[in-house]
C-alpha positions in Angstrom: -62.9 62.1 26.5 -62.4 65.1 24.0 -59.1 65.4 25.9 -57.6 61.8 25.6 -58.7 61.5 21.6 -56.7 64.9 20.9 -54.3 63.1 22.8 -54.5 60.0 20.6 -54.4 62.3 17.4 -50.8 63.8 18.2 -49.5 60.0 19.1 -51.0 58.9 15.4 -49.4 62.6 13.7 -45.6 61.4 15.6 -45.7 58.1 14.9 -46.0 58.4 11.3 -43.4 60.2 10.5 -41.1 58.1 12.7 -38.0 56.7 11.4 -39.0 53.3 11.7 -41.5 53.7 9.1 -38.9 54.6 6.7 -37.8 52.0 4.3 -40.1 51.3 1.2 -42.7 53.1 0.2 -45.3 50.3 0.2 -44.4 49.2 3.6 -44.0 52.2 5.2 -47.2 53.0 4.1 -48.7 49.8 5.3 -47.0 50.2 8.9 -48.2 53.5 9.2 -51.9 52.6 8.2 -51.7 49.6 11.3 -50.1 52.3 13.7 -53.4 54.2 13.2 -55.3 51.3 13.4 -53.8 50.3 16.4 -54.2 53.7 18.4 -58.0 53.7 17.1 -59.5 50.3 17.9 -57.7 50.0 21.6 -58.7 53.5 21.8 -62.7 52.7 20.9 -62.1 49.1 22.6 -61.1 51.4 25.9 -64.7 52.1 26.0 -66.2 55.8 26.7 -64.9 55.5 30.3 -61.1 55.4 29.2 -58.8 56.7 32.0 -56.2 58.8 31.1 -53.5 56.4 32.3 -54.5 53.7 29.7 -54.7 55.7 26.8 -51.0 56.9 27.7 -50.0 52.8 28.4 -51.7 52.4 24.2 -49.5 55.0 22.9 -46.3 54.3 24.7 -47.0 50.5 23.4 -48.0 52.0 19.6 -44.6 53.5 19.8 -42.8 50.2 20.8 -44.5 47.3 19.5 -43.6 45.3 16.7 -45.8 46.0 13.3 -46.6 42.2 13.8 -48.0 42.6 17.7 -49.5 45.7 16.8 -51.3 43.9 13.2 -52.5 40.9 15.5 -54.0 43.4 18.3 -56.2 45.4 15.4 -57.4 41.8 14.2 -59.1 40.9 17.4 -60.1 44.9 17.9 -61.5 44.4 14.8 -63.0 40.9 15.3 -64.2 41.6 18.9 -66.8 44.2 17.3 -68.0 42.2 14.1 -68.7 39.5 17.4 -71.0 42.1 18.9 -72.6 43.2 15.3 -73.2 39.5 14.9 -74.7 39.4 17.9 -77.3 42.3 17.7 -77.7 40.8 14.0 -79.2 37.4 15.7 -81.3 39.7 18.1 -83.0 40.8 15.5 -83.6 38.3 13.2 -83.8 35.3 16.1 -85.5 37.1 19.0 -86.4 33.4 20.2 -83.2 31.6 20.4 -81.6 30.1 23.6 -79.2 32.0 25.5 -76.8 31.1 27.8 -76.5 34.4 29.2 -77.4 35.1 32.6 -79.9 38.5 32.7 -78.2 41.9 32.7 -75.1 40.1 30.8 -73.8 42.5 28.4 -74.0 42.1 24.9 -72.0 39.0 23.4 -70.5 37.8 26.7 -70.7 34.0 27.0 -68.7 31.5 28.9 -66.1 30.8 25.9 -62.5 31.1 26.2 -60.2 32.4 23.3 -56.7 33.0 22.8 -55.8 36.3 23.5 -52.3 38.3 21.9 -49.5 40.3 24.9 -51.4 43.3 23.4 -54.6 42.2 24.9 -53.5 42.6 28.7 -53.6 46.7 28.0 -57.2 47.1 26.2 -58.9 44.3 28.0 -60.7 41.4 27.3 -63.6 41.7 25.4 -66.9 40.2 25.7 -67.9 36.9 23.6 -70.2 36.1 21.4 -73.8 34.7 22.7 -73.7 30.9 21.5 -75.9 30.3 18.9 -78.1 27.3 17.7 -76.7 25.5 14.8 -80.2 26.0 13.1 -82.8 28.3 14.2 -86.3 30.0 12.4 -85.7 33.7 11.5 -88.1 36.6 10.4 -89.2 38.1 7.2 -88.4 41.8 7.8 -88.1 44.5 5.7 -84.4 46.0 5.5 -85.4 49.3 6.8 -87.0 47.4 9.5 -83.5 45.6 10.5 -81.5 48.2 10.2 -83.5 50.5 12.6 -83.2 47.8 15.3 -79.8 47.7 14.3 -79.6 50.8 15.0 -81.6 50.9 18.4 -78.9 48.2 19.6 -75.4 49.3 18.6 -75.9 53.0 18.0 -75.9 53.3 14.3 -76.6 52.0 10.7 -76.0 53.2 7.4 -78.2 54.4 4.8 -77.8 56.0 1.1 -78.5 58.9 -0.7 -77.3 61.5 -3.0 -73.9 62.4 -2.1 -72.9 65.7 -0.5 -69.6 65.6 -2.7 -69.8 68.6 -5.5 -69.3 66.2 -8.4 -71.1 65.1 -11.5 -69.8 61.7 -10.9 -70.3 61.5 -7.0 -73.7 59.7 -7.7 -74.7 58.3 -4.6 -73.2 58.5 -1.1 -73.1 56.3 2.2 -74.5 58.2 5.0 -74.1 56.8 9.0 -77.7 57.0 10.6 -76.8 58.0 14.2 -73.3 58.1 16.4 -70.5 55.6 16.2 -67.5 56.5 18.1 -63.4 56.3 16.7 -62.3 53.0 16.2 -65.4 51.9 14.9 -65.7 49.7 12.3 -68.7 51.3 9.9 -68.8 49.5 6.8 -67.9 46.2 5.3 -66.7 45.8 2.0 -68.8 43.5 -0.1 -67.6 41.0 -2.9 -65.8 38.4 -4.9 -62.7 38.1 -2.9 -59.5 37.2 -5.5 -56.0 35.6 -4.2 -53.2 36.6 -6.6 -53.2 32.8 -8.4 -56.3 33.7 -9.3 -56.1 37.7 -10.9 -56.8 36.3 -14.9 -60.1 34.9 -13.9 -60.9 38.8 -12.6 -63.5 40.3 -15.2 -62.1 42.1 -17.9 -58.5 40.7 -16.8 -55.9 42.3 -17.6 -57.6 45.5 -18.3 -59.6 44.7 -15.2 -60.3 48.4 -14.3 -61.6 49.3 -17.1 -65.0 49.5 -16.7 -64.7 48.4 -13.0 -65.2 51.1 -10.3 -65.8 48.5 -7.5 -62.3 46.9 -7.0 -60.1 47.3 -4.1 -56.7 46.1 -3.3 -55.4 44.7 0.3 -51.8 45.5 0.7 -51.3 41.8 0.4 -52.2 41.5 -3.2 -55.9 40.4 -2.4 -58.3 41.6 -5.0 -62.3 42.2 -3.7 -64.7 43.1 -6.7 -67.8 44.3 -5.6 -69.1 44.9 -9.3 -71.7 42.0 -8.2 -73.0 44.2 -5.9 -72.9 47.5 -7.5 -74.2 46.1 -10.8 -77.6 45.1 -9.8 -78.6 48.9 -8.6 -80.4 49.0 -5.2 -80.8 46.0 -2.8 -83.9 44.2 -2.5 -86.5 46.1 -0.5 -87.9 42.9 1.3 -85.2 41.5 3.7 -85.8 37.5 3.1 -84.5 36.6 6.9 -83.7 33.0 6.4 -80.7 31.7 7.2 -78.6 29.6 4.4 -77.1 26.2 5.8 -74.6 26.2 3.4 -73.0 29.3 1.5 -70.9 28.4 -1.4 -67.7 29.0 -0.4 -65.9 28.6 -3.7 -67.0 30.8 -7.3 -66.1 28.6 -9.9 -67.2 30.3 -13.2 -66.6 33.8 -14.0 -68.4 33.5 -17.5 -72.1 33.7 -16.5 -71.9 35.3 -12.9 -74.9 33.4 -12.1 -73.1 31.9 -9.0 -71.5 35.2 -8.3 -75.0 37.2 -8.8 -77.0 34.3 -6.7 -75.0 34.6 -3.3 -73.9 38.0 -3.6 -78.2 39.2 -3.2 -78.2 36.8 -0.1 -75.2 37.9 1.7 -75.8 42.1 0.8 -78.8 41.5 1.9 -78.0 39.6 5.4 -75.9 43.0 6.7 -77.0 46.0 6.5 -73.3 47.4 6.8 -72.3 45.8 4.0 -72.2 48.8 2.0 -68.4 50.0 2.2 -68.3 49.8 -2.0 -70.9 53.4 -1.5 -68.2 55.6 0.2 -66.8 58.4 -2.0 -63.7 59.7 -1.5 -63.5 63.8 -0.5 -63.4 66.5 -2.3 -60.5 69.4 -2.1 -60.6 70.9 0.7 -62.6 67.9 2.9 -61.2 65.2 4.9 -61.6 61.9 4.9 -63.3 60.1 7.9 -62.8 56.4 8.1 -59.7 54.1 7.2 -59.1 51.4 5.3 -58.4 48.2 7.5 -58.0 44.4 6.4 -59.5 42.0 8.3 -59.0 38.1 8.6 -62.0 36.7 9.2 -62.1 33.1 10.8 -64.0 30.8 9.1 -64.0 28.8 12.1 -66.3 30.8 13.3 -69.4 29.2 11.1 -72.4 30.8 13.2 -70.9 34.1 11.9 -70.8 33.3 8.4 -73.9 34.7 6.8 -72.8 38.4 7.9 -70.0 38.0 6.1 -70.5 39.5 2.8 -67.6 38.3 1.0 -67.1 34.5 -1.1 -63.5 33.3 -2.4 -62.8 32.4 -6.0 -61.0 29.3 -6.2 -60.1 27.0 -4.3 -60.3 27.5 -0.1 -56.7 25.9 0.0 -54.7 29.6 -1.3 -51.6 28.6 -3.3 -48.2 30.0 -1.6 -47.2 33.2 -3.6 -44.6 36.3 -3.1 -44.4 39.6 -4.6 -41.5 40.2 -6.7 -41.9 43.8 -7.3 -45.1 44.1 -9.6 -44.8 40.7 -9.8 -46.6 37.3 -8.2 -44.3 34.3 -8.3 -45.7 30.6 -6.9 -43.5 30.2 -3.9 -42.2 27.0 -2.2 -41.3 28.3 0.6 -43.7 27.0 3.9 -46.3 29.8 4.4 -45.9 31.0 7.8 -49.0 32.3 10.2 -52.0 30.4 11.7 -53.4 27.7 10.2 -56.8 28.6 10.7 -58.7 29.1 6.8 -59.6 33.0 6.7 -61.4 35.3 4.6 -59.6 38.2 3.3 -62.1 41.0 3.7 -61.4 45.1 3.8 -63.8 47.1 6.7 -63.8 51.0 7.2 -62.9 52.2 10.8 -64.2 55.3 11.8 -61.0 58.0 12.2 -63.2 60.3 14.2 -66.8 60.5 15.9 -69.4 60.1 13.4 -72.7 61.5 13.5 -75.2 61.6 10.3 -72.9 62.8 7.8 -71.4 61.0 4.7 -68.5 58.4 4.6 -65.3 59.8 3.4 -62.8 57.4 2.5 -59.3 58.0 1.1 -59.2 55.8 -2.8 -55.6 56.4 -2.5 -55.7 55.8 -6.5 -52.2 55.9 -8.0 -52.5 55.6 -11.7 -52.1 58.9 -12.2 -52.7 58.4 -16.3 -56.4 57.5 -15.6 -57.9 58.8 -12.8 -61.6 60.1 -12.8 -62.4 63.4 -13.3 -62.4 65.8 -10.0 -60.2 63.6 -8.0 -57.7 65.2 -5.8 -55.1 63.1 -3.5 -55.8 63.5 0.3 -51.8 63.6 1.0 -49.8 65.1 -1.7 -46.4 63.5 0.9 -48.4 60.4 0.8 -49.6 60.4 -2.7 -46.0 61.5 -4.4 -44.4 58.6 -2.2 -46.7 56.2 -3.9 
């Protein structure tokens, strides 16, 4: 196993530096990130019993693959294990439901069929999720109570505590609880999730980082503000348990938060990895350990909903735009894609094995007229090219 990953590690080192990769800056940056992404999820969707002849098939395929092939694989890597986290999720909370699974059925394997990209045929088809009941009873349960059964089902959870980072400033730190393997995904990012038609209703807009250490940019322009989240200090001890018929799925008003505040407590609350806003980035001398990835969640997939911890601002119907440098224009060009409505959420995938240490992610900041105190850039290539 130790083996194939080392072997893994060299095909992400080569293929970043390929020629392909070398156009502009932002791209290159962008196609490098889903290269990694792509060797770590099949690699972790391979499973622990990976022979060595698959993990050369992935990188041969990493190395010829379009971006686009490669970008739709990583979705359904990713998706395919928020499924099983779903899954445990309704264990816990609705240890009475029906299931259509026959006994000894592995997690999250049901009879339903779904569409599958080329990529696919070389990491395998993955297990579905359980069908759930549209409506069912769940338990009051304390959070540390769900996520130690979250734990006892899928390995890990997270918790938080004083951060190991030698900073004034590092404040608190998110910790994995337990083992998760590369290719993991370890944290969701939590928040108010902003299209570019809608950046002037961002607090604080146009000085929006101001006094804002919880936003994140996709490399699609998408805006996610946690400061909901990170604002109210610790969750809520008591973990309600009850399922919400109808989330909000649209934040109107940006002038008294309420609606904001309201649904951010329920859906923080629901997932216990919905912590990604705690990770610090590392000091000199460390690496980080998980990745930035974007992920499209379908919000087709309604049973799944309430683990999301993410709610649009706006309108669900996002208005057609293209970057024009710094620059968003309305475009009236057809958008192209699926037409399926998604959310435009962020998770962290593990780079490495993890095992009770602290979550290092890369903030890849590039203002370099006002960053914090302490920081140093993980790539000086990287951060120079930015």
């Amino acid at each position: 196993m130790a083996f194939l990953f080392n072997k893994f590690q060299e095909a992400v080192k080569v293929l970043a530096k390929s020629p392909t990769f070398a156009r502009d800056p932002r791209q290159l940056q962008f196609e490098a990130d889903i290269n990694r992404l792509f060797l770590y999820t099949c690699y972790n969707r391979l499973g622990r019993n990976v022979e060595e002849a698959d993990a050369e098939e992935i990188i041969e395929m990493a190395s010829k693959a379009s971006v686009a092939d490669q970008e739709k694989q990583v979705q359904e890597n990713i998706h395919s294990q928020i499924e099983n986290f779903c899954t445990a999720m309704d264990e816990i909370l609705l240890p009475d439901m029906n299931k259509k699974s026959e006994p000894g059925e592995p997690l999250g394997q049901s009879d339903t069929a779904s569409c599958h990209s080329g990529l696919s045929l070389a990491v395998g088809k993955n297990d579905q999720p359980t069908v759930r009941p549209a409506m069912s009873e769940t338990r009051p349960l304390k959070s540390a109570e769900v996520s130690w059964r979250l734990k006892d089902i899928i390995g890990y959870t997270l918790g938080r505590k004083a951060s190991q980072i030698p900073h004034k400033e590092a404040g608190q730190g998110l910790f994995v609880d337990g083992e998760a393997d590369v290719g993991t995904v370890i944290a969701l990012y939590p928040g108010v999730i902003y299209t570019p038609p809608y950046y002037r209703h961002i607090p604080g807009y146009p000085r929006v980082d101001a006094h804002n250490t919880y936003l994140i940019t996709r490399y699609d322009g998408t805006v996610i503000n946690a400061q909901p989240w990170g604002s109210r200090g610790e969750a809520h001890e008591v973990w309600n348990g009850s399922l919400v018929p109808e989330i909000r799925p649209n934040v109107q008003s940006s002038e008294k938060g309420s609606d904001q505040r309201d649904t951010s407590e329920v859906l923080e609350r629901r997932n216990p990895l919905a912590l990604a806003r705690l990770a610090n980035h590392p000091a000199k001398g460390m690496a980080p350990n998980v990745m930035i990835c974007p992920y499209d969640f379908p919000l087709t997939e309604k049973d799944m909903r309430t683990y999301i911890p993410n709610i649009p601002f706006g309108n669900s119907e996002e208005t057609n735009m293209r970057r024009f440098g710094s620059f968003w224009f309305r475009s009236r060009a057809k958008k192209s894609g699926s037409d399926i409505p998604v959310l435009k959420t962020l998770v962290l995938v593990a780079t490495r094995t993890l095992c009770d240490e602290e979550v290092l992610v890369n903030y890849r900041l590039s203002n370099s007229k006002r960053q914090p105190e302490g920081y140093t850039p993980v790539d000086e290539e990287e951060y120079r090219r930015r």
